[in-house]
C-alpha positions in Angstrom: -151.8 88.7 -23.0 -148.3 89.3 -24.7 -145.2 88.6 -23.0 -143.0 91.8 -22.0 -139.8 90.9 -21.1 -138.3 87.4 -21.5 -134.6 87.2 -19.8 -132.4 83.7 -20.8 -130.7 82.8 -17.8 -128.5 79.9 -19.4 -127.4 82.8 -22.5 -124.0 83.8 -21.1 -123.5 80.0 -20.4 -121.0 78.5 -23.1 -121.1 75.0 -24.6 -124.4 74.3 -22.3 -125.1 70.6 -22.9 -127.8 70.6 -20.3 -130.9 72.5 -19.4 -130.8 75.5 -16.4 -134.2 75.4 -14.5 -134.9 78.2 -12.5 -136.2 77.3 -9.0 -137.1 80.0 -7.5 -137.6 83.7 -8.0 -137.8 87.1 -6.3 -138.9 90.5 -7.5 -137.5 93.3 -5.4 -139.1 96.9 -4.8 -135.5 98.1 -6.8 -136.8 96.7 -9.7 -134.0 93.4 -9.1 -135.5 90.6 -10.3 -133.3 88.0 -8.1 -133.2 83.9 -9.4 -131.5 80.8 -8.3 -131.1 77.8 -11.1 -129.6 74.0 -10.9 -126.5 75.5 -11.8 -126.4 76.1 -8.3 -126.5 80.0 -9.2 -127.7 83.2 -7.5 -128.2 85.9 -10.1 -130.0 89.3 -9.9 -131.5 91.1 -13.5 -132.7 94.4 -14.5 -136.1 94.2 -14.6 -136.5 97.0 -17.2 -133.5 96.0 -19.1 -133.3 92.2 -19.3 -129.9 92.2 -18.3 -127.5 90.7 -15.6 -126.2 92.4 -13.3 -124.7 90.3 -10.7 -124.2 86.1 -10.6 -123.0 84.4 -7.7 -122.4 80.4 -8.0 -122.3 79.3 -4.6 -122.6 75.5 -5.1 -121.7 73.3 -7.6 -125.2 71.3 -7.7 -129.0 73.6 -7.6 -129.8 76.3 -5.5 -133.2 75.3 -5.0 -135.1 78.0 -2.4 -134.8 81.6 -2.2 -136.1 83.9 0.4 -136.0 87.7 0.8 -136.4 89.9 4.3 -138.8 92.7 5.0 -136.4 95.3 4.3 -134.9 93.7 1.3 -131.7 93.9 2.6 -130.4 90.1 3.4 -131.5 87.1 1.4 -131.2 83.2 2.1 -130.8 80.2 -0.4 -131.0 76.5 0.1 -129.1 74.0 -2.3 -129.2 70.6 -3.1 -125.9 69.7 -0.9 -127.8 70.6 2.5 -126.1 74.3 2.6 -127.8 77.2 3.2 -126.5 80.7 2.2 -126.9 84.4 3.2 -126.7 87.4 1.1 -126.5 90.7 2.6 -126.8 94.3 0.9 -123.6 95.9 1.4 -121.8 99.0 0.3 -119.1 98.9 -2.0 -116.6 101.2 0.2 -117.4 102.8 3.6 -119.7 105.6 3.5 -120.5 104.6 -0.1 -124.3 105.1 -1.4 -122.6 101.9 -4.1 -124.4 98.6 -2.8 -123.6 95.0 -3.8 -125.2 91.8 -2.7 -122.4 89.9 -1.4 -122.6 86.3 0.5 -121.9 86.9 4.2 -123.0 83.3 6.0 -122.5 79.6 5.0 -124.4 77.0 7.5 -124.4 72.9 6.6 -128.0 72.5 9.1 -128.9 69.9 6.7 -128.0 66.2 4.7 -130.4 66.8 2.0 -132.2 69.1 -0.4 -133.1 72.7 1.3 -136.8 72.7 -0.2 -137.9 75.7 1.7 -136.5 78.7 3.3 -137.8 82.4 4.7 -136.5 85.1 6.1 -137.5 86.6 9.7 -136.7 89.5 11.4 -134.1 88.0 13.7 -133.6 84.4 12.1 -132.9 82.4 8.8 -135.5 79.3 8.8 -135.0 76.4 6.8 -136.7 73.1 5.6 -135.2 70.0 4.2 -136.0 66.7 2.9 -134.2 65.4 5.4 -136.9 66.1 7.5 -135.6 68.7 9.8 -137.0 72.2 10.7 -133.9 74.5 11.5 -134.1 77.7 12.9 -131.0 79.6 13.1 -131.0 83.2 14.5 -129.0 86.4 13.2 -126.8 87.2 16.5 -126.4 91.0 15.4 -130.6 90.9 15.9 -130.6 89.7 19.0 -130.2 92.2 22.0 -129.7 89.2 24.8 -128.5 85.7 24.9 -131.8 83.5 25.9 -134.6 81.0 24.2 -134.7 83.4 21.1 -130.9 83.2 20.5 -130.7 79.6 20.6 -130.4 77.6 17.5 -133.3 75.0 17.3 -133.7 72.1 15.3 -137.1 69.9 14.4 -136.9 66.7 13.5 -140.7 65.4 15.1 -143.9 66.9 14.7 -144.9 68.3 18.1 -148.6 66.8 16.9 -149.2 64.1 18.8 -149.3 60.8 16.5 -150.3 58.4 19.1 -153.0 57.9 21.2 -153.8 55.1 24.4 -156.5 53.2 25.4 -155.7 53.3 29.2 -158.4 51.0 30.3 -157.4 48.2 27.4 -154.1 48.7 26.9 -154.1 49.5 23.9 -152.2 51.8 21.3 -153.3 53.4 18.2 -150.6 54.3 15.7 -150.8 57.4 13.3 -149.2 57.3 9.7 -150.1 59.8 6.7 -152.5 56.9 5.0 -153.1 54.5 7.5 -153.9 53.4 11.4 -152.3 51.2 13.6 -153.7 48.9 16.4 -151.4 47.5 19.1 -152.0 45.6 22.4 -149.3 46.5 24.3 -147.3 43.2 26.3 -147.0 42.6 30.0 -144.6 40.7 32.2 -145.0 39.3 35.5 -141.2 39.9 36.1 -139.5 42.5 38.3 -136.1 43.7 38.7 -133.7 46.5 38.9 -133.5 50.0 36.7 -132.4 49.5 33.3 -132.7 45.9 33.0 -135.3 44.6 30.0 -137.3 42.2 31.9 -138.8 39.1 29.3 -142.3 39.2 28.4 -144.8 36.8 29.5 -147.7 38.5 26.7 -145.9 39.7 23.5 -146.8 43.1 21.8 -149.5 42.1 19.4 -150.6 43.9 16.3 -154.8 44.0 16.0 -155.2 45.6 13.1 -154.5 48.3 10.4 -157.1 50.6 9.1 -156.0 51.9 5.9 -157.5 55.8 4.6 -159.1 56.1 1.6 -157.8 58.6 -1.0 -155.0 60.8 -1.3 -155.9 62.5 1.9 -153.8 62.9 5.0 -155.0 61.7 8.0 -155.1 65.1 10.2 -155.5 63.8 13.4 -157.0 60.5 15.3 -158.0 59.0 18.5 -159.2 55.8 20.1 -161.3 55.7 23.3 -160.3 55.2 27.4 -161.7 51.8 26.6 -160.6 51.0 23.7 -164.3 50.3 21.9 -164.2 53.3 19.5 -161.5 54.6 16.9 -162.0 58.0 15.1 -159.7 60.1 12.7 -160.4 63.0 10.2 -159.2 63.8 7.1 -159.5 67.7 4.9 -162.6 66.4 3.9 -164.0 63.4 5.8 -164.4 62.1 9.5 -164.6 58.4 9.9 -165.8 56.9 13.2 -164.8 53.0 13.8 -166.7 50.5 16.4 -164.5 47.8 17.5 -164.9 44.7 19.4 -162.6 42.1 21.3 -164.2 38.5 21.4 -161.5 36.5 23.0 -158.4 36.4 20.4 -160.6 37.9 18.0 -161.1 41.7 16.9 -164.0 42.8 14.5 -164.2 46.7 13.7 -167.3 47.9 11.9 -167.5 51.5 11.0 -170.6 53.9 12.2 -172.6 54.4 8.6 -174.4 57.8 9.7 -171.8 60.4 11.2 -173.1 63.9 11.5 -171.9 66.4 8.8 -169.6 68.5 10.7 -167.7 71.3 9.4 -164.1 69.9 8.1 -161.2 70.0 8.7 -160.7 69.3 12.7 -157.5 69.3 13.9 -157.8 67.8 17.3 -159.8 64.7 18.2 -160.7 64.0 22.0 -162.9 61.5 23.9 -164.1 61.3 27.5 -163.0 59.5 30.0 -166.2 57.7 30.4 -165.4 57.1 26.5 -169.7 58.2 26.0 -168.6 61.4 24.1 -166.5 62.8 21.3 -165.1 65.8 21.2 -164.0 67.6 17.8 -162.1 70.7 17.1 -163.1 72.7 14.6 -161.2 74.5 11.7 -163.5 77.4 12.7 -162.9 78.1 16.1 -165.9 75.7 17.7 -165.6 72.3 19.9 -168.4 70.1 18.1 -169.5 67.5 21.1 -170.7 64.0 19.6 -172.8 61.2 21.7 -171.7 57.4 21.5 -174.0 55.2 21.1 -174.5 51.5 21.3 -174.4 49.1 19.4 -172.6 51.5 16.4 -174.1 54.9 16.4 -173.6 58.6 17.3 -175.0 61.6 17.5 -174.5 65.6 17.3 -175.3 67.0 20.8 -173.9 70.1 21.2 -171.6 72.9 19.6 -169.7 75.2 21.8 -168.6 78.7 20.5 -166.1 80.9 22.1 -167.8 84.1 23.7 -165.3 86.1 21.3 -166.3 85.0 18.3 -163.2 83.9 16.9 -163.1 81.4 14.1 -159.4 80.3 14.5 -159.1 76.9 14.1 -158.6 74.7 17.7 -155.1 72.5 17.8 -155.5 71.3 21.2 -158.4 69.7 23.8 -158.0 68.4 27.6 -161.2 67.1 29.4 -161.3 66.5 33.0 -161.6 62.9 34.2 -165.1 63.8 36.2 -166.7 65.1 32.6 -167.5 68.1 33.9 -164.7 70.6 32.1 -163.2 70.8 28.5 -160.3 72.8 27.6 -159.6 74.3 24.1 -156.8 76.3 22.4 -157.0 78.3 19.4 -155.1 79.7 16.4 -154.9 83.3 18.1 -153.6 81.1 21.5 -156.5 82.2 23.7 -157.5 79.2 26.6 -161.3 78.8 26.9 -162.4 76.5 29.7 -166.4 75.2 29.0 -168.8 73.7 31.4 -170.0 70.5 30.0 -172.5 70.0 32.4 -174.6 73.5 31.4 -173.4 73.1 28.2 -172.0 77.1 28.2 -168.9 79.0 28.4 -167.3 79.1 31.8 -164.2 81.7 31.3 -161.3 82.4 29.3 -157.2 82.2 31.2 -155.7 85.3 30.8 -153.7 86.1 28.1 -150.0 85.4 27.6 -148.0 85.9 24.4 -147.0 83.0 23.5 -148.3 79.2 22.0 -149.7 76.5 24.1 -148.0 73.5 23.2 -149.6 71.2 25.9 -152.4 71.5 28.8 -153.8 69.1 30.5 -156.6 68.8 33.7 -155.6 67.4 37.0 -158.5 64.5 37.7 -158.5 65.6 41.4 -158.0 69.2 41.6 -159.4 70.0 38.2 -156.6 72.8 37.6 -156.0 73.3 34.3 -151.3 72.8 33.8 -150.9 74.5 31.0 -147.2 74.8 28.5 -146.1 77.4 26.5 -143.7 77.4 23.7 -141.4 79.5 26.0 -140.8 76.6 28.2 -143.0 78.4 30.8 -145.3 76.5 33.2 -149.1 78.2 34.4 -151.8 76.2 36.6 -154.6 77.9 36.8 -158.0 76.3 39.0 -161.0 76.1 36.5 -163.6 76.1 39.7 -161.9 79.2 41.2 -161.3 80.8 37.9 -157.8 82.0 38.6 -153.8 81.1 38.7 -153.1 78.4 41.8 -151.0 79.9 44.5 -148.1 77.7 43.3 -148.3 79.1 39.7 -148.0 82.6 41.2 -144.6 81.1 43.0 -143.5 79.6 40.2 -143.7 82.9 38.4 -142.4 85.2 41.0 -139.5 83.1 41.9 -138.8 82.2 37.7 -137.9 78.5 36.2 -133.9 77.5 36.2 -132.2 79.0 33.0 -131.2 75.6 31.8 -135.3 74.9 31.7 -135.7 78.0 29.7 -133.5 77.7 27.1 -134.3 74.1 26.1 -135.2 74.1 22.5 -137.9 71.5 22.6 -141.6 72.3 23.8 -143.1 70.1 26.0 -145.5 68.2 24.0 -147.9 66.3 26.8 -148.8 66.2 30.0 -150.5 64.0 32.4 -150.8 63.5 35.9 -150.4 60.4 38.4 -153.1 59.9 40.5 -151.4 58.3 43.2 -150.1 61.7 43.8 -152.2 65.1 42.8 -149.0 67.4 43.1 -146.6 65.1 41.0 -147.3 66.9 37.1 -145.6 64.5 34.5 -144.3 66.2 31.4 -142.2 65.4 28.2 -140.9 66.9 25.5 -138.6 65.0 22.7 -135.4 64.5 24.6 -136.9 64.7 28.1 -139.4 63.0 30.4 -139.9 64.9 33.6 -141.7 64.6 36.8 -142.5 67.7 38.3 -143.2 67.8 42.0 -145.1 70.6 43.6 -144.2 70.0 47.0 -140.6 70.3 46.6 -138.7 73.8 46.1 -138.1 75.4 43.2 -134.7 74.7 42.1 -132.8 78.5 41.7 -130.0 79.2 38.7 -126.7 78.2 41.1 -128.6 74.9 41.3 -127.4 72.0 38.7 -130.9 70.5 36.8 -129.7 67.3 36.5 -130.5 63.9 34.9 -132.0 61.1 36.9 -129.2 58.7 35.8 -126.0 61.3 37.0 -128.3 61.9 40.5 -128.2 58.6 41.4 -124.2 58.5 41.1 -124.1 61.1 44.0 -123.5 59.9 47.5 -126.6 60.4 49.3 -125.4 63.8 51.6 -124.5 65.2 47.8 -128.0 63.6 46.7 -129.6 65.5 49.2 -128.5 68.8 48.4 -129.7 69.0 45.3 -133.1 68.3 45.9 -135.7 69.9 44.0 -139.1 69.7 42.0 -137.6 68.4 38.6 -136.7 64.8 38.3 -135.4 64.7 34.4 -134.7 61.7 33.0 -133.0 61.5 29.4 -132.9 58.1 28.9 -135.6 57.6 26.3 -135.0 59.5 23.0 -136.1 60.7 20.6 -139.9 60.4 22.4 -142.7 60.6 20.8 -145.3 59.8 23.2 -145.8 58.8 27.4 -148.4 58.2 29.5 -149.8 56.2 33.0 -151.6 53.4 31.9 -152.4 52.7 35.5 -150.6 54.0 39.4 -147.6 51.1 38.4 -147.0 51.7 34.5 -145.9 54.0 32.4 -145.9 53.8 28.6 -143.5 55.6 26.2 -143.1 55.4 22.6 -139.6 56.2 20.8 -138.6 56.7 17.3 -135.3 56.6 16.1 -134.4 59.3 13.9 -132.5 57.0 11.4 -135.6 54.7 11.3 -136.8 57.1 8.6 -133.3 58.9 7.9 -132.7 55.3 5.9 -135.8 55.7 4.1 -134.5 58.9 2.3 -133.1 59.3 -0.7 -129.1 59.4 -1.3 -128.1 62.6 -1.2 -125.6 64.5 -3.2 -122.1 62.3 -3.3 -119.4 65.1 -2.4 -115.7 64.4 -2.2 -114.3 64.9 0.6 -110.2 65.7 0.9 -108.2 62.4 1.9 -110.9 60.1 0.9 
């Protein structure tokens, strides 16, 4: 219980008239003990010594993250200005066995403080406050320009935050503490593209249900037809009944939920809005009965053959009730029967994330997304990929598709149409349709907007299955609310980038 060693990193510091903090700290195999400190230092000690051995100031405000890599070679700070640094081990001479740590790479990814940083293999990753995930990948690592190579930055969650009542029209709204109810507004107006036609219904806000506790809200959902409202927090699930009565709402919530093992992560109701399904934390899809007036029961839990308990992120049921969908932490697909209440089969593996899937409420094939930017269908009654999947794979997706940086985030169908798959990500909505070709890499994937500026004979050429349209950004959600309308929800990034604090004031020359 006595202290060993005790190293002063503000000693050497003359005249110090304000306190050092140290941020962050790293012990290396060498015995290095490596620090960075709101004198926006980066210094590395001898462990059995106490003394310094190197200091490098790289800003004049905190260094306030530190990461290391695998082979303790290359190291990456964050500061308070937004900057993030690299460090590499280098010799002294060439041919040397003398090493220094010298700093190789600045990058300005960021406006605020770098609170968090690591270290890959192949990429430097960082995390600010201003609310941006950046990914920025070591070139010398990479063997091939592609998806890997690309620098990727995330400003939105790619959990889905807002969920539709199809049937009532209505929106629910998801914040950390609270819930949002909207009825959406309607017009009787038409006219051409582009133009904002006026509203004969106005949006109208029903109601907000606040959270109790310092809890997050994890996820939420409200029903086809809009009667039921359910969220979950790390340690509580809270259904809500609600009822319209003319211009009046009342929302009462169910006293006796079943105890359910917490936290879920994905909340999902049927389209006959009788059942609820839950993801587990522990790999299981817990099946809840609605009932009238206010109650609900636990029917059924459904395990995956394998036995895995990762948690399950994402759910799709199948508009006839008969299929559910679920993905889990180690990215396997199982597809369950509803109707026997067992395990139907498992899509075959692929080696990469499933950021959306969704079930096609005429074919019942299950479109699934990867975080590759690749696109599977596979038929749930036939238990294998769909002849156009297998195309789709043989013949490959256009480059310009492949190296988007954005996953696609939802998908849905139209049901006028069983081969049109719509899709969105955050800077793209997309209709994909199955009966055209497959555009190839010579052809140009353009936006909607620039097609329709092309003479027709030019308009013609470039005929394919994507229809892109990047007129709605940054998108959070979309959806059919019937065969005639489509819903889409935007947030504009400096909605909350004005809601952040100032940061650092630098001078810039000539100002």
């Amino acid at each position: 219980g006595q202290t060993v060693k005790r190293i002063m990193v503000n000693y050497h510091v003359q005249k110090v008239k304000r306190e050092c903090i140290v941020w962050s700290i790293a012990f290396l195999s060498s015995g290095t003990v490596v620090t960075s400190d709101s004198f926006g230092r980066v210094q590395f000690w001898d462990w059995e010594r106490g003394t310094l051995q190197e200091s490098h100031t790289v800003s004049s405000s905190a260094v306030l993250s530190l990461a290391v890599s695998e082979k303790e070679d290359s190291i990456i700070v964050g500061t308070s200005t937004g900057a993030t640094y690299q460090f590499q081990l280098l010799p002294v001479k060439i041919g040397s066995m003398e090493k220094r740590w010298v700093r190789t790479k600045p990058f300005q990814h960021h406006t605020h403080d770098v609170r968090a940083v690591a270290h890959s293999s192949t990429a430097l990753i960082s995390g600010g406050l201003d609310a941006q995930l950046v990914i920025r990948p070591l070139m010398e690592k990479m063997q091939k320009k592609g998806y890997d190579a690309a620098l990727r930055k995330f400003t939105f969650p790619h959990r889905r935050l807002v969920s539709c009542a199809r049937k009532a029209r209505l929106l629910l709204f998801q914040f950390s503490q609270h819930l949002e109810l909207w009825r959406l507004g309607s017009t009787e107006e038409t006219g051409k593209d582009g133009q904002v036609l006026p509203l004969c219904q106005m949006p109208e806000h029903l109601l907000q249900l606040k959270s109790k506790g310092p809890e997050h809200i994890y996820c939420s959902c409200i029903s086809p037809c809009g009667s039921w409202v359910a969220y979950c927090t790390a340690s509580r699930f809270h259904l809500y009944r609600v009822r319209y009565k003319d211009s009046s709402i009342s929302i009462k919530k169910v006293p006796k939920v079943p105890k359910l093992l917490l936290p879920a992560y994905q909340l999902q109701f049927s389209a006959n809005s009788d059942s609820l399904f839950v993801a587990s934390a522990r790999g299981s899809v817990h099946i809840l009965q609605l009932l009238e007036p206010k109650g609900c029961r636990h029917l059924h839990t459904l395990q995956p053959p394998s036995g895995s308990s990762e948690a399950v992120y994402l759910l799709a049921s199948s508009a006839d009730g008969h299929w559910l969908a679920a993905v889990g932490g180690d990215w396997t697909i199982h597809i369950y029967n509803l109707k026997c209440v067992k395990h139907h089969c498992t899509v075959p593996m692929y080696n990469c994330a499933v950021t959306a899937l969704a079930i096609n409420p005429i074919t019942n094939n299950l479109v699934i997304a990867y975080s590759d930017q690749q696109l599977f269908e596979f038929s749930i009654p036939d238990k294998q990929y769909t002849s156009w999947s297998r195309t789709v794979q043989n013949c490959g997706l256009h480059k310009v598709w492949l190296e988007r940086d954005s996953p696609i985030t939802h998908i849905t169908f139209n049901p006028k149409n069983p081969s049109h798959i719509l899709l969105h990500d955050i800077y793209m909505f997309c209709v994909l349709d199955k009966s055209l070709p497959l555009p190839d890499n010579s052809a140009l994937l353009m936006n909607q907007s620039t097609l329709k500026q092309l003479p027709e004979t030019a308009r013609q050429r470039q005929l394919h299955a994507f229809k892109i349209c990047k007129k709605f950004q940054p998108l959070l959600f979309a959806d059919l609310l019937d065969e005639n309308c489509l819903v889409m929800v935007e947030r504009p990034i400096m909605d909350f980038k004005t809601q952040l604090p100032l940061p650092i004031q630098q001078k810039k020359f000539g100002t």
